[in-house]
N, C-alpha and C positions, 0 to 999 in steps of 0.2 A: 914609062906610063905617065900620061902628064895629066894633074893631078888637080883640078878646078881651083880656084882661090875664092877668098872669101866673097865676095861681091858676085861673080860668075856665081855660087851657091845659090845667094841669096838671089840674085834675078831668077835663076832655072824656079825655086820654090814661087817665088811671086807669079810665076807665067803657070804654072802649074794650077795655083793656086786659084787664078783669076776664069779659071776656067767652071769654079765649082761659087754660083752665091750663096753663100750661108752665112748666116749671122748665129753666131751663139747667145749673144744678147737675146734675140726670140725666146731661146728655150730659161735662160734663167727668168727671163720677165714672166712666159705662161707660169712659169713652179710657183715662182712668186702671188700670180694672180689666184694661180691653183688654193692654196694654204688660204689666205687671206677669203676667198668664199669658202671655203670649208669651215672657216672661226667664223664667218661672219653669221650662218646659218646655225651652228652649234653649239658653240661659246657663249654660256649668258653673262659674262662681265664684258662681253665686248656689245658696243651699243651700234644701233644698226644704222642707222641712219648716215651717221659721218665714216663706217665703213664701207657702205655704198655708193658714197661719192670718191671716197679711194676708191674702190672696185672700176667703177665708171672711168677715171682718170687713167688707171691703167690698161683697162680695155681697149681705149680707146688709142693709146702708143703701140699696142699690141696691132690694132688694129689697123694703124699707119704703116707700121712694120712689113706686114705681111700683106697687103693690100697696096701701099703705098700711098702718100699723105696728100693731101688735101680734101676735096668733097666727094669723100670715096662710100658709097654706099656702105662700103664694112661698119665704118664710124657708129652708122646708125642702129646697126644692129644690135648694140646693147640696151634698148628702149624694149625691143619685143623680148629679147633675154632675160628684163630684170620681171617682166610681167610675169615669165613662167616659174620664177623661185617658186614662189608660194608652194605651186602643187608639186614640181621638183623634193621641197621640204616634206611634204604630207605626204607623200611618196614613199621616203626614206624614213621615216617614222614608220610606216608600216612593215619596211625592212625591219628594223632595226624590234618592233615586236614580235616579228615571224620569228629575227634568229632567236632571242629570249624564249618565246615560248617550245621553240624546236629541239634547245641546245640546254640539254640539263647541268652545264658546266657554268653557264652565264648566270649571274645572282642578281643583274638589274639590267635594267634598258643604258644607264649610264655608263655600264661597265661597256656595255656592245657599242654605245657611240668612240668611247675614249680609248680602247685597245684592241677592238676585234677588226683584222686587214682585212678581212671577206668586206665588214660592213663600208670601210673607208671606200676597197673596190671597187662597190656597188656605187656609194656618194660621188666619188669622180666619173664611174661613167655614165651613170644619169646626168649629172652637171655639163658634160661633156657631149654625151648624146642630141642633147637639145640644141650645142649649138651645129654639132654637124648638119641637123636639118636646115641651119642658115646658109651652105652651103660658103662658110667662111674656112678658108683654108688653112691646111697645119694647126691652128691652136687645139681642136678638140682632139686629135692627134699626138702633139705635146701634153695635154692633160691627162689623157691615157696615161702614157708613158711614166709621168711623175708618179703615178700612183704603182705602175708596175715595178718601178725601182723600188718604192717603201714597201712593198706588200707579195710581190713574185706573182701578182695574178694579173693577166696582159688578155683585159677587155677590149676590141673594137670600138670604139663610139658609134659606129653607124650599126652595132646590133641591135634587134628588137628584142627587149626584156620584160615581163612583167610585173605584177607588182601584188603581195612580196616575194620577194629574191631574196632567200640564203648561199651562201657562200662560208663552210667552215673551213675553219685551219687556212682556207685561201693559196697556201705556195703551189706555184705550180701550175693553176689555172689558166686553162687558152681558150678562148670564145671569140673565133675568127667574123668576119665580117657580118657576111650574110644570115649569123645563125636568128634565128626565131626560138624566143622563151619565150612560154606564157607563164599565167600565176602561179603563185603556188610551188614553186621548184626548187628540189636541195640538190645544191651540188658541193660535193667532198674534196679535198684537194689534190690536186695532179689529173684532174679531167681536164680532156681537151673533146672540144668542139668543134672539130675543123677539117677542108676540104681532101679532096681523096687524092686531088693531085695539085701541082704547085705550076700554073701555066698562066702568063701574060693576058694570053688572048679570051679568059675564062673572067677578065675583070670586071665585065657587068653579070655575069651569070649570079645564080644563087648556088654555091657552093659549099656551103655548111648546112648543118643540120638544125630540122625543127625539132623541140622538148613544146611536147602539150601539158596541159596543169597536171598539176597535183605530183609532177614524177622525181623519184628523188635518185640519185647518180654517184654510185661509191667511189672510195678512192681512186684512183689511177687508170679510171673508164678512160675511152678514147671511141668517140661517135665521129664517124666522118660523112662526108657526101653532100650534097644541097637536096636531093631525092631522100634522103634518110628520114623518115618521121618517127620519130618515142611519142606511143600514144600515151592518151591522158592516166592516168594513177598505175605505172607502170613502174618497176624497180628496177635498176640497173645496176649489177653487182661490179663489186671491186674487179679491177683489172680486164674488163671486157673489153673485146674489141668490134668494134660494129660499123659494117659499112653496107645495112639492107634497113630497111625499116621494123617497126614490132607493133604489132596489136597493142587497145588500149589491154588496160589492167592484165600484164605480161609481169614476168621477174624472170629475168634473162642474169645468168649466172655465169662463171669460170669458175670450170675443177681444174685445180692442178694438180699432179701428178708431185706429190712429197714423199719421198722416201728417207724414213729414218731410222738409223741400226746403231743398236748397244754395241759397246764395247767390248 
């Protein structure tokens, strides 16, 4: 059997190789960008100003990256990004009161910025959100991601969410592209929001489901479909499976069948 030699290796990987562009530079530079607006908005020993011009410096290698460098519209895009912090911020303060007042385990608003992964969740895909509307590639994508590593809840950027948004415990959480939240909504961890089937040619469809206000969503729910609506102040018990719509002010449950015998 004749048996490749070192060089032979190493061209067959390069030819292989050259077949796929990918830079992993990308994704450490988004984590990187990711972390640094996350301190920049929420850290008060860090001063905002000279943060934002980091921010901007690397937005903008980012932006070269994935767009390619020169006078590439991407570039620009951070001008109309830094505009939307603000409400971005006041946004997420509103989160961040919802989960306190929702979550009788939380003792301060402080505790839910600095430890709670639902609320970080929510701050990367807001952050992230905003810039998928600029129709700038892979970064708000990468941003997701960073957050689903630290946190196990794997938001879409291009969902529509309202505002406020809980998220407890967090692991587990899937909220696929198309879904629609409004206000007002709790969801528990190990809910998934997502499509009935997994098909290419379904990519511009609306495929996931709408949550109307006020509906809160137990552990280990599973809503699927782009037809699917949860009407407004509606319960959704743990472990449900749902792929029809439900009336507002519904509490839709799972009995399971437990059987337990003494010894």
């Amino acid at each position: 059997m004749y048996v490749l030699n070192r060089s032979e290796i190493i061209s067959n990987i390069e030819n292989e190789k050259d077949k796929v562009s990918c830079f992993y530079s990308i994704k450490d530079r988004t984590e990187k960008f990711t972390k640094t607006l996350f301190r920049t908005l929420f850290d008060k020993t860090v001063e905002v100003e000279s943060y934002m011009r980091e921010l901007e410096e690397e937005f903008k290698k980012l932006a070269d990256m994935v767009c390619g460098q020169g006078d590439h519209p991407c570039r620009e895009k951070w001008t109309e990004y830094m505009e939307k912090l603000p409400k971005i911020l006041e946004d997420l303060n509103q989160d961040a009161k919802f989960i306190l007042e929702n979550d009788p385990a939380a003792n301060s608003v402080e505790e839910v910025y600095l430890s709670y992964p639902g609320f970080y969740a929510i701050a990367i895909y807001r952050l992230s959100h905003e810039l998928s509307t600029f129709d700038l590639p892979l970064i708000p994508r990468l941003m997701s991601e960073s957050a689903h590593t630290l946190t196990g809840t794997d938001i879409n950027p291009s969902a529509k969410i309202g505002v406020p948004f809980f998220i407890d415990h967090a692991t587990g959480v899937v909220i696929g592209e198309t879904t629609i939240i409004k206000n007002r909504v709790k969801l528990y961890q190990g809910v998934t929001l997502g499509g009935l089937s997994v098909n290419k040619n379904m990519a511009n469809t609306k495929r996931h489901p709408t949550i109307e206000s006020n509906v809160t969503i137990y552990a280990n729910a599973t809503i699927l479909g782009g037809k699917t609506v949860i009407g407004k102040n509606s319960t959704i018990g743990g472990n449900v499976w749902l792929t029809s719509s439900v009336n507002e002010n519904s509490m839709v449950s799972h009995k399971p069948q437990i059987t337990i015998k003494s010894k």
